[in-house]
C-alpha positions as CSV (number, residue, x, y, z in Angstrom):
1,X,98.7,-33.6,-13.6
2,X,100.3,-30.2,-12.2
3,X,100.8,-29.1,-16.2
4,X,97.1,-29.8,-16.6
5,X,96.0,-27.3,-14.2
6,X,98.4,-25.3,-15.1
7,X,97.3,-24.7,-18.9
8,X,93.8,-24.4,-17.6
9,X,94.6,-21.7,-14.8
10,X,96.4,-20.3,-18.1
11,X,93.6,-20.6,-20.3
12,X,91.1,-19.0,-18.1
13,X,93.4,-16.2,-17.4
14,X,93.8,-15.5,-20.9
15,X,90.1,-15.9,-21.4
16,X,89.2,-13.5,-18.7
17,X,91.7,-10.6,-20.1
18,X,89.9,-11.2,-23.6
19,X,86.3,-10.4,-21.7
20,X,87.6,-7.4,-20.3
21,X,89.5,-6.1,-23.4
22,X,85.9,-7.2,-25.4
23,X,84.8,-4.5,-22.3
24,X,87.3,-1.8,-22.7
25,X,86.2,-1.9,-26.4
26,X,82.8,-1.7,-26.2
27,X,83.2,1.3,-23.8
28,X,85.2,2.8,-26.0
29,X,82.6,2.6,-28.7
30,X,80.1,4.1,-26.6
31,X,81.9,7.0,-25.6
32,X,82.6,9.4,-28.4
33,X,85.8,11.7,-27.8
34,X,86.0,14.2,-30.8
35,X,89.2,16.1,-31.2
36,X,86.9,19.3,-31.4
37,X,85.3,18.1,-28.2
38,X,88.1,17.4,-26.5
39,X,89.9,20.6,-27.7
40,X,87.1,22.9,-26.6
41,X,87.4,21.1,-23.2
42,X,90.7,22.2,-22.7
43,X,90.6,25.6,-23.7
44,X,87.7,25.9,-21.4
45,X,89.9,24.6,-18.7
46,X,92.3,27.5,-19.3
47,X,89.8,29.8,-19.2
48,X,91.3,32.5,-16.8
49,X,89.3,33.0,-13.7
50,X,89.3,36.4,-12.5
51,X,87.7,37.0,-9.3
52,X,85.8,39.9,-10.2
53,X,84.5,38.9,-13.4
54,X,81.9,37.4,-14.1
55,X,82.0,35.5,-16.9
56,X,81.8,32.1,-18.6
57,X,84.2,30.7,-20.2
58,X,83.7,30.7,-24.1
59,X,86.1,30.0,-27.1
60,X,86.6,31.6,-29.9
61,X,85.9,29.6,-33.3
62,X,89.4,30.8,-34.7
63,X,91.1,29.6,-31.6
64,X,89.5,26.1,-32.6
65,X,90.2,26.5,-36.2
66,X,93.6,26.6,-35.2
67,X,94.0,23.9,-32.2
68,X,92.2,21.2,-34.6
69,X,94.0,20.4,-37.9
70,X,90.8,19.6,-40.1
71,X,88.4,22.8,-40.3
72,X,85.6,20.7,-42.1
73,X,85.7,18.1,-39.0
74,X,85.5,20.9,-36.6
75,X,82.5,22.1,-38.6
76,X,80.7,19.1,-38.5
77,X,81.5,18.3,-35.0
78,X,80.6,21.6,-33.6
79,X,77.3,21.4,-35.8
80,X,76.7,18.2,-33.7
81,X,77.3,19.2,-30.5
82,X,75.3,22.2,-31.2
83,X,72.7,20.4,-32.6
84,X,72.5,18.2,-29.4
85,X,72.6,21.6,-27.2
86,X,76.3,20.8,-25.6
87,X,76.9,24.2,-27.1
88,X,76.3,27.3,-27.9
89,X,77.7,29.2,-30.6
90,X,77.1,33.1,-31.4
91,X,78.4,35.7,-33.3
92,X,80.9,38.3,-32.2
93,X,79.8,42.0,-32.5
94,X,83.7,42.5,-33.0
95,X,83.1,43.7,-37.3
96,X,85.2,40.3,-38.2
97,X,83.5,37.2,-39.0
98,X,84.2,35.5,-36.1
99,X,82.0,33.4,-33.7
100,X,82.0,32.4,-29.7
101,X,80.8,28.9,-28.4
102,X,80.4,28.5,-25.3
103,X,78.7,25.3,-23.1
104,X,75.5,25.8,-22.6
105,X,75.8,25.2,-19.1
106,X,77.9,27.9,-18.7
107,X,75.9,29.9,-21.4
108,X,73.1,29.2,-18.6
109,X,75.3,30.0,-15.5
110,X,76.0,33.5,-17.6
111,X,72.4,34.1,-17.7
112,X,71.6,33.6,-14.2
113,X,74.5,35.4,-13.1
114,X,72.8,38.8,-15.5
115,X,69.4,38.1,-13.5
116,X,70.6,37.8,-9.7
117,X,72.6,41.1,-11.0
118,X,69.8,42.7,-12.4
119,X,67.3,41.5,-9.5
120,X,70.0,43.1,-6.8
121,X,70.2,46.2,-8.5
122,X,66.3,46.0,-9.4
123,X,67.2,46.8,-13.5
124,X,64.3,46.3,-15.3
125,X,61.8,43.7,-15.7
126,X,63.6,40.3,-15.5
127,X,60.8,38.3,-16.6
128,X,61.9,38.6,-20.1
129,X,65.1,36.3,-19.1
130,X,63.1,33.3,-18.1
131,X,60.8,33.7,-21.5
132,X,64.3,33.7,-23.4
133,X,65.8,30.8,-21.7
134,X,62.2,28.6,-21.4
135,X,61.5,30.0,-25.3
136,X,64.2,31.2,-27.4
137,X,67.1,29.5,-26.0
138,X,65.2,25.9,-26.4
139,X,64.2,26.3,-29.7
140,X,66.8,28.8,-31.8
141,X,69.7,26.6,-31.7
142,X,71.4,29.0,-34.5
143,X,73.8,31.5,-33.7
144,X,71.4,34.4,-35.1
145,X,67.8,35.0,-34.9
146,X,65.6,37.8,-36.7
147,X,63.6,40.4,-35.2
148,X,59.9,39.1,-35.7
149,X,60.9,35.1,-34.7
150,X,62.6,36.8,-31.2
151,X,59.1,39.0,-30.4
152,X,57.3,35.9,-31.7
153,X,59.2,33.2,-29.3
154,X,59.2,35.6,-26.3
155,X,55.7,36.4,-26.7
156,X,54.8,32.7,-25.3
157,X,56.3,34.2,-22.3
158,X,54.3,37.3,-21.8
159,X,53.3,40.8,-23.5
160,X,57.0,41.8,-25.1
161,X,58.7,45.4,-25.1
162,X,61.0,46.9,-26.7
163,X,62.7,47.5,-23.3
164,X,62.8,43.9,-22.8
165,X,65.0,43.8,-26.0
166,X,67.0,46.3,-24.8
167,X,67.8,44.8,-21.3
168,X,68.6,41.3,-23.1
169,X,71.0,43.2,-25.4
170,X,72.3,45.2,-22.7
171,X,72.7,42.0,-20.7
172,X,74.9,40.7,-23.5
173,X,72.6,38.0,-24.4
174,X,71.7,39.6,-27.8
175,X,73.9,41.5,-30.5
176,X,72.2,44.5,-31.7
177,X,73.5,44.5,-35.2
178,X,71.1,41.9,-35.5
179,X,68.4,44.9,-35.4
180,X,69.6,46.3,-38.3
């Protein structure tokens, strides 16, 4: 009678790791770790943090390139990740063909760090950030953007200047070669 309960209390044991491995799994399939993702991550954690700088951290593409072994995964997982606005990804004014990516959250932190900056030092008009972030930022989810579809997207904001280029350039929110 003893080695009867015994193989049940055995049975149900086993059938009770089985439901939580079935678990594990289906998390696991729900949750989506790419190595690009994950790489990205961690250079973001090494970011250095320098008290008197202000910036975000951001990665170069290159650094990627060379932290995940398959360049055409990392493409298609940072077009991804773009696409569902975990990132943002720009291009260097440095005369290489390199790109930055940098979260969007901390894309956004940058941007409202430039705005409490310019609203201390009273710089300029700083309406013209809140048009790019409610209008440009939203919808341009490439890492360029011509002249006329910039005036046109900021123009749902308000009545656009070529000063409020300027300061959005100035800010480092814009490269200028793009103005060419």
């Amino acid at each position: 009678m003893e080695r009867g309960k015994k193989r049940r209390r055995e049975e149900e044991e086993i059938e009770a790791e089985n439901r939580d491995a079935n678990h594990s799994l289906s998390l696991e399939q729900n949750l989506s770790f790419s190595d690009t993702n994950v790489a990205l991550r961690m250079m973001r954690a090494q970011f250095p943090q320098i008290d008197k700088v202000a910036i975000q951290p951001f990665i170069l593409q290159s650094q990627l390139y060379s932290s995940v072994k398959d360049r055409t995964q990392v493409d298609r997982e940072l077009e991804s990740l773009r696409r569902d606005k975990v990132v943002r990804i720009f291009k260097l004014n440095t005369g290489q063909d390199d790109h930055g990516i940098m979260f969007l959250e901390d894309y956004l932190k940058q941007l409202e760090h430039v705005v409490k900056r310019m609203e201390e030092k009273k710089q300029g008009d700083v309406d013209v950030f809140k048009w790019f972030k409610g209008h440009v930022i939203e919808s341009k989810l490439e890492p360029s953007i011509e002249h006329e579809e910039l005036y046109a997207l900021l123009s749902l904001g308000g009545q656009v200047k070529d000063g409020h280029i300027s300061l959005l350039i100035n800010a480092g929110l814009l490269v200028s070669e793009l103005w060419f």
